[in-house]
N, C-alpha and C positions, 0 to 999 in steps of 0.2 A: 505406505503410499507406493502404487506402479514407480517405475522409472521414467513415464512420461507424464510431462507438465501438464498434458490437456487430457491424461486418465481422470476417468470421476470428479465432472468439473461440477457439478450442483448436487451438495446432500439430498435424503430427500424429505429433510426437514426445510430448505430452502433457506437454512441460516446461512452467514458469513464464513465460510470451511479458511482455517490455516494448517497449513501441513508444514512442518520444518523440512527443510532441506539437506543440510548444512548446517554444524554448529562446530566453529574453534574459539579457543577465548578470542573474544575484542570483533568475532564475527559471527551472524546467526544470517543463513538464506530460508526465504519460505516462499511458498506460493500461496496466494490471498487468491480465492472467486469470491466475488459479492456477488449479491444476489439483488440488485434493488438497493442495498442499504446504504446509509448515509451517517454523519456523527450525530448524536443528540445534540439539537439544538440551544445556544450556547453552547456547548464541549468544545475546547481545544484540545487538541495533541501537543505534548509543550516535553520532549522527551530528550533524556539527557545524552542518548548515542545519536551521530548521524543515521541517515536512511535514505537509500536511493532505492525508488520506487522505477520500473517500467510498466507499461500496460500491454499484453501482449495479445489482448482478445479484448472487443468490446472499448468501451470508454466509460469516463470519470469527470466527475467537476472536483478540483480541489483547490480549494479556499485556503491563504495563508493572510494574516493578521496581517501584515505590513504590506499588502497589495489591495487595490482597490475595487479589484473584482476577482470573480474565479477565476480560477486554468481549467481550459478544457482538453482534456488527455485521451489521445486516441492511439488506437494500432500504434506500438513504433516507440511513441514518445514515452521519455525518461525525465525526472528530476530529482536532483540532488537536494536533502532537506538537511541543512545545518543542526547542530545539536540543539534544542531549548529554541527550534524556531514553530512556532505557536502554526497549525493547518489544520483543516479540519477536510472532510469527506461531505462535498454538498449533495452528490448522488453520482450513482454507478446505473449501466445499464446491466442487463440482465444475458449473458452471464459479463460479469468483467473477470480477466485471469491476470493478477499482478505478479511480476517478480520483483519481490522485497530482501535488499541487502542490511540488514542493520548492521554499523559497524562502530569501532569506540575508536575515539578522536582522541589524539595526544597533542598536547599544547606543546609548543617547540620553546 
């Protein structure tokens, strides 16, 4: 991948592109473009590292089990998603550009 986060932001199969960024144990950076896409219906995300997501192009709906409606994620905005906390992807505009931290949570 270029050195920049917005080089080759849509394959041109128009699928969901991850590029890793960054990988130490206990931490993995990527950059996520979606394309349109969304999670399969039912599918949760229920994953055992944290992940803080930001949106830095475009926006997102994202759906977490224990809220009562989406989040809608634009330019700017960031959240923090606990280990094993159940979200799903209700749709992304076209292009969205995420930076994604996944990192591993030690219990004190």
């Amino acid at each position: 991948m270029n050195s920049n986060l917005f080089a080759e932001l849509l394959p041109d199969s128009g699928a969901e592109q991850f590029a890793e960024l960054l990988s130490r144990p206990g931490l993995r950076i990527e950059r996520i473009v979606s394309a349109g896409q969304a999670s399969p219906p039912g599918f949760w995300y229920d994953q055992p590292q944290g992940e803080w997501v930001l949106v830095l192009q475009g926006e997102a709906r994202l759906a977490f089990d224990d809220e009562p409606a989406p989040r809608l994620l634009k330019q700017g905005d960031f959240v923090d998603i606990a280990p094993h906390r159940r979200h799903r992807v209700e749709s992304t505009a076209i292009p969205t550009v995420w930076l994604a931290v996944h990192y591993d949570c030690k219990e004190s």
